[in-house]
C-alpha positions as CSV (number, residue, x, y, z in Angstrom):
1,X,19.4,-1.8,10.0
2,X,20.9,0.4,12.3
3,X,19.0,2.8,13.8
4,X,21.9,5.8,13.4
5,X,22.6,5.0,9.5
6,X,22.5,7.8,7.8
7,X,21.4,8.0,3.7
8,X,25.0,9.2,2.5
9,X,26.1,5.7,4.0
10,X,23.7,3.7,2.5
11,X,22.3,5.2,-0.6
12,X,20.3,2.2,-2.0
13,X,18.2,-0.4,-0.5
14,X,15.1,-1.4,1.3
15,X,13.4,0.8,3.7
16,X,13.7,-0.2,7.0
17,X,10.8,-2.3,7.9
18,X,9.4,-0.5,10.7
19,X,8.7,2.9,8.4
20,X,7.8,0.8,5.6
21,X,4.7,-0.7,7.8
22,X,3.9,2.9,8.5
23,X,4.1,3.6,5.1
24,X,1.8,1.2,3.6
25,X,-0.8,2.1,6.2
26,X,-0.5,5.5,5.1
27,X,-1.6,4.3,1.8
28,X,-4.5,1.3,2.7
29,X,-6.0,4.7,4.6
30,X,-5.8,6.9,2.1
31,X,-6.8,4.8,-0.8
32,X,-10.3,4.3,-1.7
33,X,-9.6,0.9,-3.5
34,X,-7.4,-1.1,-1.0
35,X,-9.6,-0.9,2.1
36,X,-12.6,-2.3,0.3
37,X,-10.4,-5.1,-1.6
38,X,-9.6,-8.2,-0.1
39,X,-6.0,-8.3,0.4
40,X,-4.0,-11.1,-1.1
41,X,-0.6,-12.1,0.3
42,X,2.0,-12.4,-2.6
43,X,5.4,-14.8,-1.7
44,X,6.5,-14.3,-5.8
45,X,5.9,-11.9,-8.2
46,X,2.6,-13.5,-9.9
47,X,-0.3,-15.6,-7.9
48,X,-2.4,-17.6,-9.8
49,X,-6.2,-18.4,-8.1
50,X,-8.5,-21.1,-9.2
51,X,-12.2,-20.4,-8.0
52,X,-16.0,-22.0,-9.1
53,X,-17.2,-20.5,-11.9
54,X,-20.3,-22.9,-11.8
55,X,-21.0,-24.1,-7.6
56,X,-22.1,-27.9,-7.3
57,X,-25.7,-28.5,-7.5
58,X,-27.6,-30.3,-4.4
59,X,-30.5,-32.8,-4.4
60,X,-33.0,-34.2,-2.7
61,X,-32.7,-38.2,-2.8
62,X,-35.5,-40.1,-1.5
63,X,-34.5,-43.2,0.6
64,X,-32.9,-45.9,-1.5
65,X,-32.6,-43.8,-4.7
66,X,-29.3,-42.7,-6.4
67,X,-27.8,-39.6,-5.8
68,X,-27.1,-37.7,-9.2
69,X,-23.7,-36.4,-10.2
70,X,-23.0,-33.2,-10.5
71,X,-20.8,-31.1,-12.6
72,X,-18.7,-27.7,-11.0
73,X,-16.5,-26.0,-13.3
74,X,-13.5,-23.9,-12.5
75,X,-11.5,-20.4,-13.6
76,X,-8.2,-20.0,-12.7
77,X,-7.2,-16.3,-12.9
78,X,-3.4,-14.9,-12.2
79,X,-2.3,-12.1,-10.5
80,X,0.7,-9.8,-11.7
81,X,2.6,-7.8,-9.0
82,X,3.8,-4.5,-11.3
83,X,6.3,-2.1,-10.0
84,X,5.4,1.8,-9.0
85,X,8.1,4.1,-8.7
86,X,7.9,7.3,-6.3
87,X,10.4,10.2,-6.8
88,X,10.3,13.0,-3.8
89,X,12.9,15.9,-4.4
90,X,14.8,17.1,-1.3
91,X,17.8,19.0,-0.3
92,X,20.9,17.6,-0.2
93,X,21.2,17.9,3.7
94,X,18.9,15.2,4.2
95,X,22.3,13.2,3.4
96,X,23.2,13.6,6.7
97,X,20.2,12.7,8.2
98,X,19.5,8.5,9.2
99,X,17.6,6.6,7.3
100,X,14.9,6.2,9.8
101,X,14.5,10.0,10.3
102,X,13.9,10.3,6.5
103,X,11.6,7.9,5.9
104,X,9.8,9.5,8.9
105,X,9.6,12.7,7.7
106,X,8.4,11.1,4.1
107,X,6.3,8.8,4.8
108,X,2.8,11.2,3.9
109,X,3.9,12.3,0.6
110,X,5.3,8.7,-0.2
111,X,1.9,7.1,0.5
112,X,0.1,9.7,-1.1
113,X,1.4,9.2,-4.7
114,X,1.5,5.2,-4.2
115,X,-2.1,5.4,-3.3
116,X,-3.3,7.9,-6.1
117,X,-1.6,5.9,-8.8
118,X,-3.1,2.6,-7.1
119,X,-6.7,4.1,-7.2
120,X,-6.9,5.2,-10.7
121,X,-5.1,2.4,-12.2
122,X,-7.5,-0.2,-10.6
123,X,-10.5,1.9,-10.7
124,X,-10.0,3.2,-14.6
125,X,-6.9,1.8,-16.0
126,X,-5.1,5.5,-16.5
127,X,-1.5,4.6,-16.1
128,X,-1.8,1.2,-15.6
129,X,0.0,-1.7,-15.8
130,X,-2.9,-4.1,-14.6
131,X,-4.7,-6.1,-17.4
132,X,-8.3,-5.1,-16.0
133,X,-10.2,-1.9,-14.2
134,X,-13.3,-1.7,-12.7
135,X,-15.0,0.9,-14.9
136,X,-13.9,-0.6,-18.5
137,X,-15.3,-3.6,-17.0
138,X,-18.6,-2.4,-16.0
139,X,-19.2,-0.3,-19.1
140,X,-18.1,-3.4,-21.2
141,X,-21.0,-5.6,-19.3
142,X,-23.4,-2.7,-19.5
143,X,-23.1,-2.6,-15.3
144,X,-23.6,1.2,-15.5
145,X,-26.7,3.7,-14.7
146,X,-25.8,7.6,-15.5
147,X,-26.3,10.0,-13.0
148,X,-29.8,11.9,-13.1
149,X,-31.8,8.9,-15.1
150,X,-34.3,8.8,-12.2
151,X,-33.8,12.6,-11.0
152,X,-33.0,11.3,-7.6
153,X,-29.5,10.2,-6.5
154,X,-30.5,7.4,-4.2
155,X,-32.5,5.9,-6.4
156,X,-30.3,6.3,-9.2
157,X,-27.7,4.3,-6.6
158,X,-30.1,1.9,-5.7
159,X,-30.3,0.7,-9.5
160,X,-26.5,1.1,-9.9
161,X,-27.1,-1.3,-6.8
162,X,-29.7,-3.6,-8.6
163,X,-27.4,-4.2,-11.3
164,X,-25.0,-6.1,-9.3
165,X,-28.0,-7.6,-7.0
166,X,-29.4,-8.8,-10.2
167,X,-26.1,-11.2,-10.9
168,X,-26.6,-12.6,-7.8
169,X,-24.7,-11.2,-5.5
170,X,-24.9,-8.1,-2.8
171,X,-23.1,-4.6,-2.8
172,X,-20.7,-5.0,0.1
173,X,-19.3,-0.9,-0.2
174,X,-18.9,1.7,-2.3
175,X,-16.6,4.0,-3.7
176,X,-16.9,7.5,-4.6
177,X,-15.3,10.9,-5.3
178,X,-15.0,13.7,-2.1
179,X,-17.3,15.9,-4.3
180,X,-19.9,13.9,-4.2
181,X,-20.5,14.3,-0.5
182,X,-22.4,17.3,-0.5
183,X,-25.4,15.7,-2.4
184,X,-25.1,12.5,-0.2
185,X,-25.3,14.7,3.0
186,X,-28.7,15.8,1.6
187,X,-30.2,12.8,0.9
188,X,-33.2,11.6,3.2
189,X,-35.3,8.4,3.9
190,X,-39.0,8.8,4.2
191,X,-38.6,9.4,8.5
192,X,-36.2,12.2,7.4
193,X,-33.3,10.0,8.6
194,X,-29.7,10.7,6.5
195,X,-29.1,7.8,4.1
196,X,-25.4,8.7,4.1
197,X,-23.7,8.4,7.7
198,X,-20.6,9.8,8.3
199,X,-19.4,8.5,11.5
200,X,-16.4,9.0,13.8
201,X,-14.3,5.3,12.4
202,X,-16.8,4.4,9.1
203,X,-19.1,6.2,6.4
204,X,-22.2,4.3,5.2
205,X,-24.3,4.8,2.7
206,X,-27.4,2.2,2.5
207,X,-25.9,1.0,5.7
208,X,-22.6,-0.1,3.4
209,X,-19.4,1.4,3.9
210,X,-18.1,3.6,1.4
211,X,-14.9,5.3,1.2
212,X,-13.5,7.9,-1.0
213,X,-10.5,8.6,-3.4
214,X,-8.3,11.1,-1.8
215,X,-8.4,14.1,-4.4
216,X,-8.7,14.4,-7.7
217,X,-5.3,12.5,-9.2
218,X,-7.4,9.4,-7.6
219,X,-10.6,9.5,-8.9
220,X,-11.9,10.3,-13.0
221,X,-14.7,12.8,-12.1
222,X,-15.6,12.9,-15.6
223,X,-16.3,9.3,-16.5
224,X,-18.2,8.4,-13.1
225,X,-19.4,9.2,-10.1
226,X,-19.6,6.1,-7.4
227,X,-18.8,2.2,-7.7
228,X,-21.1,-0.4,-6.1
229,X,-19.9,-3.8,-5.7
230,X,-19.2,-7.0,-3.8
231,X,-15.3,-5.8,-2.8
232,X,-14.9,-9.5,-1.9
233,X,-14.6,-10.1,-6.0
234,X,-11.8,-7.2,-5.9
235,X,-8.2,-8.6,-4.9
236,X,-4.8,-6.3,-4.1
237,X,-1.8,-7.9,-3.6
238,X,1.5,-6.7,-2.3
239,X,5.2,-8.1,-3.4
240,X,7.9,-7.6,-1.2
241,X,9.0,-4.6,0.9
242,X,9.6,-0.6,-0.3
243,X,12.9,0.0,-2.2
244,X,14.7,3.3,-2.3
245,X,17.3,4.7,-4.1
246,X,19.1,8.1,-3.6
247,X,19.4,10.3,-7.2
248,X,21.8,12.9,-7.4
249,X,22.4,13.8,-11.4
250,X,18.9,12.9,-12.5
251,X,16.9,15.8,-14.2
252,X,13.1,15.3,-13.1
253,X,11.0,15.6,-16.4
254,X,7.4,15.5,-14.7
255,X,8.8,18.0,-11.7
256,X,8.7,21.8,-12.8
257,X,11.1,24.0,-11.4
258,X,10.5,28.0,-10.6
259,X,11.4,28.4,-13.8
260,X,9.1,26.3,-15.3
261,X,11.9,23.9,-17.1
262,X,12.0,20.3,-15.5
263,X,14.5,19.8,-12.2
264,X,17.9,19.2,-12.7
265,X,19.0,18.0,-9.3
266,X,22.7,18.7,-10.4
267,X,22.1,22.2,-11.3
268,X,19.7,23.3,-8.2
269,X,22.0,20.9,-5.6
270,X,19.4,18.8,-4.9
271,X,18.6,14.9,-4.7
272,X,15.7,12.9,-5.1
273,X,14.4,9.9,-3.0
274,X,13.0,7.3,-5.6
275,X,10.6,4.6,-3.5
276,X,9.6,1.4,-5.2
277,X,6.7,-0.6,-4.2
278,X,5.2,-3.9,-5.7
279,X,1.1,-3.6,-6.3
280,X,-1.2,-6.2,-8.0
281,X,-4.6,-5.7,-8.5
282,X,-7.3,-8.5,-10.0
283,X,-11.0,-8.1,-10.4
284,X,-12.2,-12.1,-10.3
285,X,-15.3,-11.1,-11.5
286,X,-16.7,-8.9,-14.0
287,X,-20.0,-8.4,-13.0
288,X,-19.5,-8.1,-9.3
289,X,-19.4,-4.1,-9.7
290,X,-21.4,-1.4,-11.6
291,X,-20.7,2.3,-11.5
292,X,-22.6,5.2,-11.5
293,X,-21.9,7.0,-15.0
294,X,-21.1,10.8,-14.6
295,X,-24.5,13.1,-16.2
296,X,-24.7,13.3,-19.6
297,X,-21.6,10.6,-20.7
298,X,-22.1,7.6,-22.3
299,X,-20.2,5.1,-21.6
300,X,-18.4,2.7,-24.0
301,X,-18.7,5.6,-26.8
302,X,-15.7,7.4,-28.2
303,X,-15.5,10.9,-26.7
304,X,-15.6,13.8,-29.0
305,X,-12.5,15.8,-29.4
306,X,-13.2,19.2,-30.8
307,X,-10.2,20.0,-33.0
308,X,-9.2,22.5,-35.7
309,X,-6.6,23.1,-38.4
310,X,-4.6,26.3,-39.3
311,X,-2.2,27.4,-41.3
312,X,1.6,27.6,-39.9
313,X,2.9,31.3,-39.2
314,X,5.9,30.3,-40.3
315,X,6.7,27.1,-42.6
316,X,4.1,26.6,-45.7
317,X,3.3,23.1,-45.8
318,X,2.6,22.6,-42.1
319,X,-0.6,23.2,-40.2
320,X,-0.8,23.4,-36.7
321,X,-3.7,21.7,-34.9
322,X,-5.9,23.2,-31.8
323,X,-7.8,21.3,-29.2
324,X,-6.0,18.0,-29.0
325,X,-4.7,17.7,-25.5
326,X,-4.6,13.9,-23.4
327,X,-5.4,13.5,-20.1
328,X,-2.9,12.5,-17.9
329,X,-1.4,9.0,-19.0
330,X,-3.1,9.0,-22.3
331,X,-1.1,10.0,-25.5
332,X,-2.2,11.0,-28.7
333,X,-1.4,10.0,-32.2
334,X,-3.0,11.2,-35.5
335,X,-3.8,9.9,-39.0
336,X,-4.0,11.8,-42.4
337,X,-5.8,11.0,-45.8
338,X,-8.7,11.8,-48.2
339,X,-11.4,9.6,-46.3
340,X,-11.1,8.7,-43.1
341,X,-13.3,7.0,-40.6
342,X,-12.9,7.6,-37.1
343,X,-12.3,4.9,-34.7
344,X,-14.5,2.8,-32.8
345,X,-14.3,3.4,-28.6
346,X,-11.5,0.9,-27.3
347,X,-10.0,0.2,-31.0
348,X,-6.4,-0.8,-30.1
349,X,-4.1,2.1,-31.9
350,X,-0.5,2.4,-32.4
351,X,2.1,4.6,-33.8
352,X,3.3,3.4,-37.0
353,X,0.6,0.9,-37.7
354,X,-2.1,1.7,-40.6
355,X,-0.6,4.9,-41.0
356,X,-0.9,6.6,-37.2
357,X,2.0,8.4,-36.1
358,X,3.1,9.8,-32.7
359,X,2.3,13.4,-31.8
360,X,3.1,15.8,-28.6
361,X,0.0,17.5,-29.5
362,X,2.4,20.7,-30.1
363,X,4.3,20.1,-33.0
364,X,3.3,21.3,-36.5
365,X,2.3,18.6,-38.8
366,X,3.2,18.2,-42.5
367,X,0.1,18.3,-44.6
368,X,-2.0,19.3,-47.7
369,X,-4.7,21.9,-47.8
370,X,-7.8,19.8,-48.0
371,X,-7.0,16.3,-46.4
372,X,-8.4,15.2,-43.5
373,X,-6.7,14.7,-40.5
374,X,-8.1,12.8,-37.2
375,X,-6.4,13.1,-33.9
376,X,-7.0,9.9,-31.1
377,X,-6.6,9.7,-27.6
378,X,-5.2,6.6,-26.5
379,X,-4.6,5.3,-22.8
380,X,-2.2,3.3,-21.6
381,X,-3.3,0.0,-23.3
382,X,-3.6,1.6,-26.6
383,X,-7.3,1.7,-27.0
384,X,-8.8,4.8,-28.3
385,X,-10.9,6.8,-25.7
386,X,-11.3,10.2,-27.7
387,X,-10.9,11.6,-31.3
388,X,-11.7,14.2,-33.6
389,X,-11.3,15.1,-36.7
390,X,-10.8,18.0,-39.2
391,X,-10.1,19.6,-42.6
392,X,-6.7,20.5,-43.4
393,X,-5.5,23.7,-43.7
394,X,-2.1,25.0,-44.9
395,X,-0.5,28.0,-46.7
């Protein structure tokens, strides 16, 4: 590409290969996951892997006797490239500017979002398009130790450790959340030498690396605190090179203008840079990592959701619901009848099947005084994470 073409010219394509490199290194440093992974070149949009899942044996022959046969088994596993979409508002003067010049100038907050949405997609399956995660993995093994069970962070670490020592295999890093660095800092072997090392080009802990998710849009403070694992079991591929587009009409649903109503680009002369990128992520096996589970949580248990009914102000019939709110990338549906039971952690739900419906979490729902009504949180794969439940009330 040219170096002097500027975006009104060219208002679709693939950034120009030089900023696209600087991009994607913007994101392997920020991201917490794709450092520690073993990166997989992809030439298509799936890969598929085939790997021992039981080794060859060995065996000592004495002279003139027959060696035995032995029997390896193999897995073969296939990675999915999924497409994440970037949209940065901007003025309409950077029209006029090249190509190269924008992509310059956007290259942080481009890698930023990739690398957030990378993280917690791989690490907890919260927006994601990839068929596994590391933490629904772990708490589906029972790979897990909660944070405080021995009073001691390093040693509840070292058993987090254990767990994936125990499978046969050795924690090759760690990942964690920034503000969990205080208590590492603090932490002391029995010379009074720092067990966390934070040095000028690596940060160990146990003499491991360990790297952390950049903020908290990366990282699910609530569910854990630090994963342990052999990183060589954790693959991330990339597909093809970053695709933009140039939006001019679009009205921005998830971007909040002054006045708190989403961005029309139209109506505040404005476009939008949309990037594309091409992620696959593939843990090859299950056991290879176990997390440290935040304090008091249990894992693979449905969290409580504290809701209440009320009567509607305004319509009889309806009642309006409190306390049901989904984190972000989860949605929320609700069911409504006489005797309910409340779903199991990880039940698949969907809207319109056995009776569960759709809901904003805003609207006022139609009802009877005395019925019982139980609001789930699903994530992105359908699988209840959260619900509560409640007695109808209505006027």
């Amino acid at each position: 590409m040219p170096q002097q073409v500027v975006l009104k010219d060219q208002l679709q394509g693939f950034v120009p290969t030089e900023k696209a490199t600087g991009i994607m290194g913007f994101v392997a440093k920020g991201s917490a996951l794709i450092p520690q992974s073993k990166l997989e070149p992809m030439t298509a949009p799936t890969k598929e892997f085939t790997f021992w899942a039981n080794t060859p044996s060995a065996y000592w022959v004495g002279e003139g006797k027959r060696i035995k046969t032995s029997v390896a088994s193999f897995l073969t596993a296939k990675m999915e490239a999924h497409k994440i979409g970037v949209i940065i508002p901007c003025t309409k003067e950077k029209l006029n500017d090249t190509i190269i010049n924008v992509f310059e100038e956007m290259k942080e907050p481009i890698a930023d979002a990739i690398q957030q949405k990378v993280d917690m997609a791989g690490l907890f399956g919260i927006d994601s398009p990839f068929q596994f995660n590391l933490y629904d993995n772990a708490v589906k093994n029972g790979m897990y130790i909660v944070d405080g069970t021995n009073g001691a962070l390093d040693l509840d670490v070292s058993d987090v450790m254990a767990l994936v020592e125990d499978e046969g295999m050795d924690v090759t890093g760690f990942i964690a959340h920034t503000g969990i660095k205080n208590r590492l800092r603090k932490l002391r072997d029995g010379d009074g030498n720092q067990l966390y090392v934070d040095g000028t080009n690596t940060r160990e802990f146990y003499n491991v690396p360990i790297t952390f998710a950049k903020g908290k849009a990366s990282f699910d403070r609530e569910k854990a605190q630090l994963f342990a694992g052999d990183w060589s079991k954790s693959l991330v591929g990339v597909y093809q090179g970053l695709e933009y587009e140039v939006l001019k009409e679009a009205t921005l649903q998830d971007t909040l203008w002054t006045d708190g109503k989403p961005l029309s680009l139209a109506e505040q002369d404005m476009i939008a840079l949309k990037v594309t990128a091409r992620f696959a992520f593939l843990p090859v096996n299950e056991k290879a990592f176990a997390i440290l589970a935040t304090k008091d949580t249990t894992p693979g248990q449905l969290g409580i959701m504290s809701i209440a009914s009320y009567p509607s102000v305004s319509v009889a019939g309806k009642t309006v619901i409190v306390g049901a709110e989904a984190t972000t990338g989860n949605t929320l549906l609700y069911l409504i009848g006489d005797s309910l039971t409340m779903p199991k952690y990880h039940e698949e739900l969907a809207d319109g099947t056995d009776g569960w419906k759709a809901w904003d979490g805003k609207a006022e729902i139609e009802a009877e005084s005395g019925e019982v009504i139980i609001v789930a949180e699903i994530d992105a794969t359908g699988q209840a994470v959260r619900a509560g439940k409640a007695v109808i009330s209505v006027k």
